[in-house]
C-alpha positions, 0 to 999 in steps of 0.5 A: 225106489221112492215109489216102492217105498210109499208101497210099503207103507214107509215115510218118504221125507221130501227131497231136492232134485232138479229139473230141466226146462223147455227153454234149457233152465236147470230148475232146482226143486223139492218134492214131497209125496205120500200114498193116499187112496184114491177111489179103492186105489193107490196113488201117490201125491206129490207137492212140487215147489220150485226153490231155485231162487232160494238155491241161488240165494243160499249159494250166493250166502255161501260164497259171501261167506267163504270169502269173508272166512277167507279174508279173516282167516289171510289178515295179518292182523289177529281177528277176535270176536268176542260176546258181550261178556268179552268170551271168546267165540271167534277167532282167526289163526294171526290170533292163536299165533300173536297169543301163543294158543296152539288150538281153537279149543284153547282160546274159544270160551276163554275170557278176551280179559285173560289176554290183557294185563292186569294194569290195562284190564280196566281201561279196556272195560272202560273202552268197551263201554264207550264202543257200545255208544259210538260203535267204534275205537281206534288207535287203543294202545295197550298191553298184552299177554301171550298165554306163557305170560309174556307182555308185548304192546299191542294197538287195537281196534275194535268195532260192534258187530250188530244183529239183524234187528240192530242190537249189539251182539259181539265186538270184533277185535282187530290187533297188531303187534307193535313190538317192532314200532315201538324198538324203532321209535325208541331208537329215534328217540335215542338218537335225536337224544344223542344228536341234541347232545351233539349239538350241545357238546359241539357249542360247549367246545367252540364256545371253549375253543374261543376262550382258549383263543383268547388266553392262547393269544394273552399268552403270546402277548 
């Protein structure tokens, strides 16, 4: 077909097909051919270049990526990538469920800002700053808002994410939600309260119980 085409004076853009070799290796290749002539006749050249390695390599990138994909997108953490203007370019789905976003179409290009309080923006400026010198922050308890509004405290850590040359190129945000720590932390402390005032109440009483003892008894006498 290709041959018929050169024939008629068509372009033929190089193409990829495979080969197979003496000792039964699969050779991937890509030939480009055109139609010269060659002493008063037609003929076609062809440039054959063995790109197997570049192949393997390509797949192999793939598969790095598809299981990286694969791990952002089953984390049960909310993944956000943001530029360094803090816009949204990236996120996994916990993120659109933990911010209350139906579609990649509303969180992407949106200011990550948009989704912190306005008392915790500062600090998260701040913070951002600081990660840019240690590459790194954990542990950043702060205050989020779903796109309704609502407030929940989150923590987050956030890591800079590099080019190939070494410079920063985004920051990579990986939230929890810790609604349900907190209510469990704030029920301990409740009752540690009421166990202190238990403890209190029960001195209070045996220290009664003694000074009734005492008139009870110069009562009898």
């Amino acid at each position: 077909e290709n041959y018929t085409k050169h024939l008629r004076g068509e372009e033929v853009p190089p193409y990829e097909y495979a080969l197979t070799a003496k000792d039964g290796r699969r050779i991937e290749v890509i030939l480009a051919s055109r139609l010269i002539q060659f002493e008063g006749e037609s003929a076609i050249l062809g440039i054959v270049t063995d790109i197997t390695e570049r192949k393997r390599a390509e797949q192999a990138l793939k598969e790095s990526e598809d299981r990286y994909r694969s791990l952002v997108e089953t984390s049960p953490d909310a993944i956000t990538l943001t530029d360094a203007d803090l816009k949204i370019i990236m996120v996994n789905r916990q993120a659109l469920n933990l911010y209350g976003v139906k579609t990649l179409e509303e969180a992407i290009g949106r200011n990550g800002l948009d989704f912190v309080s306005s008392e915790d923006r500062p600090r998260i400026v701040e913070n951002m700053k600081k990660t840019l010198e240690t590459g790194r922050a954990t542990g950043m308890e702060i205050t989020l808002l779903k796109k309704d509004g609502t407030a929940f405290p989150a923590e987050t850590n956030v890591s800079v994410v590099y080019d190939p040359k070494g410079n920063p190129r985004a920051f990579m945000a990986v939230v929890r939600d810790i609604s349900e720590r907190k209510r469990l932390e704030n029920q301990f402390l409740q009752a540690q309260k009421m166990e202190s005032i238990g403890r209190l109440a029960g001195g209070v009483a045996h220290d009664f119980n003694n000074i009734l003892t005492v008139i009870t008894s110069y009562g009898s006498m």
